[in-house]
N, C-alpha and C positions, 0 to 999 in steps of 0.2 A: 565385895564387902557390903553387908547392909548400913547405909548411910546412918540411921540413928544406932541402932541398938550394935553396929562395929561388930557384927557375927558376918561369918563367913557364910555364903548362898551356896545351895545346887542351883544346876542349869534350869529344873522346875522350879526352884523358887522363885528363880530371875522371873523366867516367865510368868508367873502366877501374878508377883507383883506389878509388871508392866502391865499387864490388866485387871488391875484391883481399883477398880475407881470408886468403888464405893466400900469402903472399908467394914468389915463386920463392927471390927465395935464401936462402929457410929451410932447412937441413937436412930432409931428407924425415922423421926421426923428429920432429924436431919440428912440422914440418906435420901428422903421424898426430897427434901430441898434441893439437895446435890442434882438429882437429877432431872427437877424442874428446871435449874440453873443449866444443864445442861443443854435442852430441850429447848431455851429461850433465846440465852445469852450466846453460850458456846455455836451452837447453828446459824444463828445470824452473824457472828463475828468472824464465822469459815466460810460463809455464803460472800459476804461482803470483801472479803480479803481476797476470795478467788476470783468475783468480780474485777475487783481493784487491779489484779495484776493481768486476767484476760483484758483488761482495756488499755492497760498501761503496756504488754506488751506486743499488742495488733500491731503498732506503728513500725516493728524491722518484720513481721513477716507480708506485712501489706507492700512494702517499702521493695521487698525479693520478689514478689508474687505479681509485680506489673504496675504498681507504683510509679517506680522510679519513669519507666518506661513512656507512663501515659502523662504524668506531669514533668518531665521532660526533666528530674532531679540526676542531674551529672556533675554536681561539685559536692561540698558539704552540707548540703540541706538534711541527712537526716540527722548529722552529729548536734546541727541548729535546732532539731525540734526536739531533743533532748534536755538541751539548751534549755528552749523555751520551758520543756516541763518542768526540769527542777531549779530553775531561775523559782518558777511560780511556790515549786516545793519547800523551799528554803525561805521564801518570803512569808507564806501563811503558815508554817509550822508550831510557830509558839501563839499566835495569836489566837488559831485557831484549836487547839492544846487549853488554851486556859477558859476556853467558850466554853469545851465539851466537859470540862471539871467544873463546872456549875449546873446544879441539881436540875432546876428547870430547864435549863438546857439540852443535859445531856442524853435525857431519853429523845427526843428528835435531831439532834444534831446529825449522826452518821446517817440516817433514812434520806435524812432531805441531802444532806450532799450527794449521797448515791444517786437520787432522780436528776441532780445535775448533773454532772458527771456521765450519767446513762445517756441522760438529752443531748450532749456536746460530742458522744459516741456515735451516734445516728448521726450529726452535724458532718460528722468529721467524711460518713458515706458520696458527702454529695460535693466536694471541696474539688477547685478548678487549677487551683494556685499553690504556690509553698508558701506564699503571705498567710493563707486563709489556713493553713494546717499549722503554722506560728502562731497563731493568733487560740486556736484552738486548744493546742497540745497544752499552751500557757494556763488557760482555763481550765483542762482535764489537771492538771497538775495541782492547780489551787483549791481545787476542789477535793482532791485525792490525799491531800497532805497528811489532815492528819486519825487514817486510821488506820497505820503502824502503830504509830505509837500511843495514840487513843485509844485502841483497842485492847491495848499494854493496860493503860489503866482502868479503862472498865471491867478487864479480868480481876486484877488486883483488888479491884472494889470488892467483891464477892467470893470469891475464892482461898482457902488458907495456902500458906507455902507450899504444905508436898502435895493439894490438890493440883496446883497453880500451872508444873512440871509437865504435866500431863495433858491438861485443855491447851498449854501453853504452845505445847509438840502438836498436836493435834491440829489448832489454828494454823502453825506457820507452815505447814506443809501445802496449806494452801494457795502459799506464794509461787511457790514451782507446779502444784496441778493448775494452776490457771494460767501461767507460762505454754505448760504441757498441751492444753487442751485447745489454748489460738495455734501451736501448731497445726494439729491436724484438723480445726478449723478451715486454717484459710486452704491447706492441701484439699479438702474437700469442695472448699467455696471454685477456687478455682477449674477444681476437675469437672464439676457437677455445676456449678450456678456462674459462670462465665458466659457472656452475653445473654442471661435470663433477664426479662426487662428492661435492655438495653443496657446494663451495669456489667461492670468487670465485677470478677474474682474476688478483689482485693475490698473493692466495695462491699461486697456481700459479708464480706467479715466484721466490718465494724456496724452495718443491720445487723447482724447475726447475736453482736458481744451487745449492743442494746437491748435486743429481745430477753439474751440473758437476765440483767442488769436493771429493769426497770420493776420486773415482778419481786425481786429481792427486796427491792427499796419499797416499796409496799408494804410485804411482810414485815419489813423493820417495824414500821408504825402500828403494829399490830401485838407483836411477838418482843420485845428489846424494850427491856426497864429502864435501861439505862446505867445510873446509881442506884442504892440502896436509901438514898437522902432523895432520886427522884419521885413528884409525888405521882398518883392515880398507876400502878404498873400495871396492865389488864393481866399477865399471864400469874401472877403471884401474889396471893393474899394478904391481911394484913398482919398473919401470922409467921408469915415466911419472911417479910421484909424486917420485923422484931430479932427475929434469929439470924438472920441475915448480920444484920447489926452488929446483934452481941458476938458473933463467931469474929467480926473485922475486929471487936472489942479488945477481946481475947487476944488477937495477934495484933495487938498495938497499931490498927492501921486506923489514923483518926478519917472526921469525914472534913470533908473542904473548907474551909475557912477563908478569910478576905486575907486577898492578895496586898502585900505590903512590901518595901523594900529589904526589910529585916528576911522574908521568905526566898531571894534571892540572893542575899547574900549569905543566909547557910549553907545553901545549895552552891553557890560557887569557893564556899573552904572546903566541902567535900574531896579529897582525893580521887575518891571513887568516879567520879563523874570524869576527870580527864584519863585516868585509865580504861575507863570505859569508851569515851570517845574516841581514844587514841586506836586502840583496840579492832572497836567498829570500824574508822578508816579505813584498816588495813584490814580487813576482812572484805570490804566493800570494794577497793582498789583489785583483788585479787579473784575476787565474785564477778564483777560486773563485764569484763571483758567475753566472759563466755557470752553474752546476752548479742555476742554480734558475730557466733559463730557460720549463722545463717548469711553473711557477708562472703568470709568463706567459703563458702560450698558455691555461693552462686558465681563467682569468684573462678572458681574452679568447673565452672559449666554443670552441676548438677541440675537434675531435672526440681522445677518448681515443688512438686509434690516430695522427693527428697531433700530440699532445700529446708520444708515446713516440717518434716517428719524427724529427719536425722538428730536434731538436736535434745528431741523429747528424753531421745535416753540419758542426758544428762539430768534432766529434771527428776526421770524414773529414779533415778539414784540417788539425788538428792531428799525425795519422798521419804525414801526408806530413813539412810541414815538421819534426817533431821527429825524425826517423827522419833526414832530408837537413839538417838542419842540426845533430847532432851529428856525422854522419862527414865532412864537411865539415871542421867545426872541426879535428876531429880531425887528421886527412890531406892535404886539399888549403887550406887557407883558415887563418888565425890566431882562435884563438877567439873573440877580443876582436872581431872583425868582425865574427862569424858573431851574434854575441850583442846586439850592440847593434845589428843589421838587428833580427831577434827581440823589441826589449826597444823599440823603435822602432813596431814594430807595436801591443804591448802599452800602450802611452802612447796613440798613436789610437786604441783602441777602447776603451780606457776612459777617454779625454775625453769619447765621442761617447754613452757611456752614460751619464756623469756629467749632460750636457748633457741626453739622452734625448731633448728633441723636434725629433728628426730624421725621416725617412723610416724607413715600418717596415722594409723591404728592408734598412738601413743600419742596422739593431738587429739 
């Protein structure tokens, strides 16, 4: 069913729509805008996310790949630097949320955390101890917090709802290709750059995810407005930032104001927020365990380069469907559909993991 107009789609229309990003009867200035916005915002905001998760998830393929091995980690140490990350995630999350929603801030805020973040990636290459990667992972963590969900709102800055659907699928998908990509990272680090320069495999992966990671953050300062309220944007004139405006106008999304206690506490009568939370949890609870499938396999004596690879196809499929099932929601389908197929899937395979002795194909 089409989400506004409640008419029923062909299989081409579906399709048409999932790639209608720029709608005909937009005004042609604002198509140009749409897709400068694209060009600017949305590419930094996918560059930066896939970063964020190739750094965030080196630590269990480095950890399979000769880690453990050479820093001699034989109890809980990597559950500990998980610890350590989102101890650090949980602590700057709001602090750092209400930096990036201030105008002068918000256009360098994510560039410069990325050069941290990149720096402490490199750091992480030369680390002797499991003190010295606690201490590290702490800081990747604090620094990484918040462009989940800052990135959430600098989409929203610029973007109307059923635009939103679509950059939104777009972006998130870049959580699993940067997953994807430190797999067969560090399978190649270790196959190909194992004792190059004296360094292990395992090493070579998080050189590798800086190399990624520092030119990104560069381009941010270059390319990434920020707000629509931030001032000097080099890639967007002062025609586009007018429009810009009146479009947020239009869909009642005001721009930042001073933070007061009155602003917290409408936020915390919202119902929505603890269904939401609640929600999330249990999504997260049922997501996160695959993230140590690669335990598993080594576990089970697979070879290092299987160990880094096997898991991608988990991500491969999560690509798809998360990228086709938020423009979907968006556009063609009612969310609430699209979500609970989704959250349906989610229930079976973490029954059958719950269960575990199943067929290994079916793990």
């Amino acid at each position: 069913m089409d989400v506004e107009k409640g008419q029923p789609r062909t299989f081409w229309g579906v399709v048409k729509e999932v790639f209608n990003w720029y709608p005909s009867h937009y005004p042609a200035q604002e198509r140009k805008l749409l897709f400068k916005l694209d060009l600017s915002i949305l590419i930094f905001a996918c560059l930066c996310f896939f970063t964020k998760y190739l750094d965030q998830s080196n630590i269990s393929n480095a950890y399979t790949s000769g880690m453990k091995e050479d820093l001699g980690l034989y109890g809980n140490e990597l559950n500990y630097f998980n610890v350590a990350y989102f101890t650090a995630y949980v602590i700057a999350q709001i602090p750092m949320l209400l930096l990036i929603s201030r105008p002068k801030l918000a256009r360098y805020m994510l560039p410069t955390l990325e050069i941290a973040w990149g720096v402490l990636t490199f750091a992480q290459s030369r680390v002797t101890s499991a003190r010295q990667l606690y201490a590290l992972r702490f800081f990747v963590g604090l620094f990484e917090a918040p462009v989940f969900a800052g990135t959430h709102f600098i989409l929203g800055s610029w973007y109307r709802k059923q635009e939103l659907f679509k950059r939104a699928g777009t972006w998130f998908i870049c959580n699993s290709l940067g997953t994807m990509v430190s797999g067969y990272l560090q399978a190649a680090a270790y196959t190909n750059l194992s004792g190059v320069a004296g360094l292990s495999g395992w090493r070579w992966l998080f050189i590798i995810d800086g190399i990624f990671t520092l030119p990104v953050a560069l381009a941010g300062f270059v390319i990434f407005p920020g707000i629509p309220e931030s001032p000097k944007p080099v890639f967007l004139t002062h025609a586009d930032v007018a429009l810009a405006k009146e479009r947020m106008a239009e869909e009642k999304v005001r721009p930042p104001g001073k933070l007061g206690l009155d602003v917290f506490k409408r936020s915390l009568r919202r119902w929505h927020i603890y269904v939401f939370v609640f929600c999330y949890i249990c999504m997260i609870i049922s997501y996160y365990p695959a993230g140590y499938m690669n335990l598993w396999l080594k576990a089970e004596r697979y070879s290092v380069p299987q160990i880094n690879k096997l898991p991608t196809a988990l991500n491969a499929i999560t690509i798809v469907s998360s990228w086709l099932g938020t423009t979907l929601a968006g556009s063609v389908y009612p969310a609430w559909a699209v979500y609970s197929v989704a959250m349906a899937a989610c229930v079976f395979a973490s029954a059958c993991m719950t269960a575990w002795r199943i067929p290994v194909a079916l793990k």
